[in-house]
N, C-alpha and C positions, 0 to 999 in steps of 0.2 A: 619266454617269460610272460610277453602277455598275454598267449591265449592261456595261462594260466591263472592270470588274475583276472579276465574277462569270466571263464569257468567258473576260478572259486567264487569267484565276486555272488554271480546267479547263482549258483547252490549255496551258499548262505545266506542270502536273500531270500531262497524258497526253503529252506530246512526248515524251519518252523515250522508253516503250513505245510509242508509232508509227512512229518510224526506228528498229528493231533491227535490221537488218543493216547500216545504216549507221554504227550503235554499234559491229559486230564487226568493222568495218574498221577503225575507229580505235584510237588506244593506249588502252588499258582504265585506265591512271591518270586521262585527260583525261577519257575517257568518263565515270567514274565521279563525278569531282568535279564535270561541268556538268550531269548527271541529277541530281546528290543535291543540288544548287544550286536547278537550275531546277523541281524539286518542291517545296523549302523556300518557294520566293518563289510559287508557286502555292497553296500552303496559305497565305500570309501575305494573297496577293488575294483569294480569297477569302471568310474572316476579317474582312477589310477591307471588302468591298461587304456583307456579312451584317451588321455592325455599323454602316456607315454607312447601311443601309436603314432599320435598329430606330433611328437618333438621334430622328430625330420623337417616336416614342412614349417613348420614354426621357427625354426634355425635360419631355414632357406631363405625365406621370409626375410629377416632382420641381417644377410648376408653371410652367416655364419656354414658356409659351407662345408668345410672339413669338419667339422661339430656335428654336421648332419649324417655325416658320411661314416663316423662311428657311431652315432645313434644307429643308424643302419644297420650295421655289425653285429651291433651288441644286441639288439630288437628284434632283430630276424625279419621276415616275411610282413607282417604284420604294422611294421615300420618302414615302410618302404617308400614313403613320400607320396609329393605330388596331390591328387584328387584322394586318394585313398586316405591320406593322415588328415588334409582337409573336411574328408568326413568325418573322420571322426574325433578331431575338433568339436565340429561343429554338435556332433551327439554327446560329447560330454556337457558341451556349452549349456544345451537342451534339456537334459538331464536334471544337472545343477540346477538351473532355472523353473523348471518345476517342481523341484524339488524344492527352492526358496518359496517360490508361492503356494505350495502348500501348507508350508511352516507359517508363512505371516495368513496365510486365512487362517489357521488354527487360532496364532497369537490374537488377531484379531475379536475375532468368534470369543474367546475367552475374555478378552477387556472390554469386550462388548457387554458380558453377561455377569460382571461385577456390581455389584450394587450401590448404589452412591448412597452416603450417609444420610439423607434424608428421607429415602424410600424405606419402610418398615421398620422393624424394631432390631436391632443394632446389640449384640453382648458379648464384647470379648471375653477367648476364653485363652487358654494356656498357645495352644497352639495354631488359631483358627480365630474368626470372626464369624458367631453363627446368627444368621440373618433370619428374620422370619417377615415373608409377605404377606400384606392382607389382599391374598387374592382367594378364590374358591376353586380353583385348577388345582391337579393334581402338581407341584412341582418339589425336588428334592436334585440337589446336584453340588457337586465342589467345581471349584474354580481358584486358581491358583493367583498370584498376588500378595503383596505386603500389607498386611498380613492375608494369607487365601482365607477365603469365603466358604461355607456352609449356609447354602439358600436352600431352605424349607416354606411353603405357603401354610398358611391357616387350614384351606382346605387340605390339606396331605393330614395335618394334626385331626381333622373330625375324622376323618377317613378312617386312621388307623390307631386313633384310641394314645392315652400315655405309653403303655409298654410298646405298640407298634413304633410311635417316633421314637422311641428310645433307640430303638434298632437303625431308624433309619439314618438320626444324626449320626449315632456310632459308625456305621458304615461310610456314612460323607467323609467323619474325619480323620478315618486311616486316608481316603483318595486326598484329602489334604495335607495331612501328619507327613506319608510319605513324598507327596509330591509327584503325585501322579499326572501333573496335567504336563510335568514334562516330557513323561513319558507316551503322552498323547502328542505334544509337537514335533519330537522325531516323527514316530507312526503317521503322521500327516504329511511331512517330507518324503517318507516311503512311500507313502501311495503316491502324492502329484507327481513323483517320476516313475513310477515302476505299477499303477492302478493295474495299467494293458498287461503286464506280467501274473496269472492266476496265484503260482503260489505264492509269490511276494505277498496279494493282494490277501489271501487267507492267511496269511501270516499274520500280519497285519490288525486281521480281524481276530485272529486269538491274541492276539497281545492284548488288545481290549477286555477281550474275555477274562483271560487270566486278572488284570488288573480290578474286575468287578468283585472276582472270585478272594483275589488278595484280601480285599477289603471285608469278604463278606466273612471270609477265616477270622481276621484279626479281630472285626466285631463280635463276630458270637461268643468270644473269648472273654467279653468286659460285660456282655449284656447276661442280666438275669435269666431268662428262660435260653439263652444260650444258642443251639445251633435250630432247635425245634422253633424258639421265638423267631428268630432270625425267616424262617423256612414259612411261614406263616407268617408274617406281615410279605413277603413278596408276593406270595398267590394271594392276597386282598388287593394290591395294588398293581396295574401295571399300568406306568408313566409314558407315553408318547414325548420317545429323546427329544431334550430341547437341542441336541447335536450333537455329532460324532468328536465335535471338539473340547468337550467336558464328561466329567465323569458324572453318569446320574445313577440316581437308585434302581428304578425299577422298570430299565427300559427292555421292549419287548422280545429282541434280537437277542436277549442274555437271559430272560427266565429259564426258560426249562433247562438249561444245561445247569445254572447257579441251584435248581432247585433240587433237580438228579446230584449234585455236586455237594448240599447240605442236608440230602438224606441217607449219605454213607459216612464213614467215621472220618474224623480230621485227617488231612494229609499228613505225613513226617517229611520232613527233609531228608533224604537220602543221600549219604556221600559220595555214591558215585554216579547220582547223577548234576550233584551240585560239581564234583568234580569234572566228569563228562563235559559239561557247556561253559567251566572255566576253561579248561584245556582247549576248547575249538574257540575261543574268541582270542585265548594268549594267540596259537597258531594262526588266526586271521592276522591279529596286529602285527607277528612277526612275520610274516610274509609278506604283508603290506611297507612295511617299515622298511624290511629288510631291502627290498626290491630298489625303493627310491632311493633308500642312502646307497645302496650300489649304482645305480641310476646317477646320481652325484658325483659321488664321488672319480667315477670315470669321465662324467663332463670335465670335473675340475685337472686329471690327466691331460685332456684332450688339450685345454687349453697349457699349461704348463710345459706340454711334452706333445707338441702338434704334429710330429715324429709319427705319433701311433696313426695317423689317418693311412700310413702306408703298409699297415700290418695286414 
């Protein structure tokens, strides 16, 4: 069982980043929520076979010998105690832990780059608070918060004329509408544990992708000149990211694909691939799921009926 969930864990952690063009065929909203899905439930496998290998020495630990002694059993090879489950303890430990500090840099980076009421001009709106700075820098970006942020500078406005900002708020405020900058603190978590891993870390990077892409579908949808306007204010601007931890307009790493991407006709949703990437995250969580509460439930045997250590 766990070099099962060790397996699955990395292959749905790297699936993403191994169908990328298969990703850029599909609608980038779908894309985006079955990669940032099926990498969450891959870090939770993981996590899971790392910690169910350390249960032996962890029992042993705290006295619970016979407890250890069907973990054994039931684990196979792979739980076999001693320095080996200490290991890998300690790499879940490590894991976890990188993975927390990826998350609070991201959260960081993002209430770092909130705007306090007194910097610029201030206009709530339905679903966003859209900020405008008096700076002369290129800058455009959402940020998430009570209420999330739409920060556009003066200079983005001379740059690219009324109809260009039109395009560019509409584009912030789907990354706000939907709440996109959550989907940047997992993706943050994935990479501070799993950067060293390639396709995780490409993964990772299309989840971004798609998320730009999301946004840039939804806007050209509201905006006047549509997918042409949209396609045209990105090649006048291109933004030097204020960070990987916020969603911006016009960062360099995402043009040409967003731009290849809004010179062919709109994506559709397709049902079997909306279904496809339901079905392999149900099947991640029930394999996940399933595992511990059997994992459980046999502890709770063990104790009840300490009988079984001599089966």
């Amino acid at each position: 069982m766990i070099p099962l969930l060790l397996v699955g864990g990395l292959l749905l952690l790297g699936g993403p980043g191994g169908v990328r063009g298969r990703g850029r065929r599909s609608h980038p909203a779908n894309w985006a929520r079955n990669a940032w899905s099926l990498q969450l439930m891959g870090f939770a496998l993981v996590e899971s076979g790392l910690f169910l290998s350390a249960t032996p020495t962890l029992l042993d630990l705290v006295g619970a010998t016979d407890m250890a002694l069907i973990c054994q059993r039931m684990f196979g090879g792979l739980a076999s105690g001693g320095w080996a489950g200490a290991v890998s303890g300690g790499l879940a430990l490590v894991l976890a832990g990188a993975a927390g500090r990826g998350a609070f840099r991201v959260r960081a980076a993002q209430r770092r780059l909130r705007i306090e009421r007194w910097l610029g001009c201030h206009c709530r709106r339905a679903d966003h608070t859209l900020v405008v700075l008096p700076a002369g820098d290129l800058i455009a970006y959402a940020v998430g918060g009570r209420p999330p942020q739409v920060v556009v500078s003066r200079g983005m406005f001379d740059a690219v004329g009324f109809q260009g900002i039109e395009a560019v708020i509409a584009h912030e405020a789907v990354h706000a509408r939907r709440r996109h900058h959550r989907f940047l603190l997992a993706i943050g978590a994935i990479e501070g544990a799993f950067g060293w891993y390639p396709l995780a870390a490409r993964g990772a990077r299309m989840v971004r992708l798609a998320l730009e892409r999301w946004a840039d579908e939804e806007s050209a949808e509201a905006i006047g000149d549509g997918r042409d306007g949209l396609r045209r204010t990105l090649l006048a601007v291109t933004v030097a990211m204020v960070g990987p931890e916020v969603a911006g307009f016009g960062a360099a790493d995402t043009i040409s694909e967003r731009v290849r991407a809004l010179s062919m006709p709109a994506p559709h949703s397709r049902w079997p691939w909306v279904a496809a990437g339901s079905v392999s995250v149900g099947l991640g969580a029930l394999l996940s799921l399933g595992s511990l509460a059997w994992a459980t439930w046999m502890s709770i045997l063990a104790v009840v009926n300490p009988g079984l250590c001599a089966l």
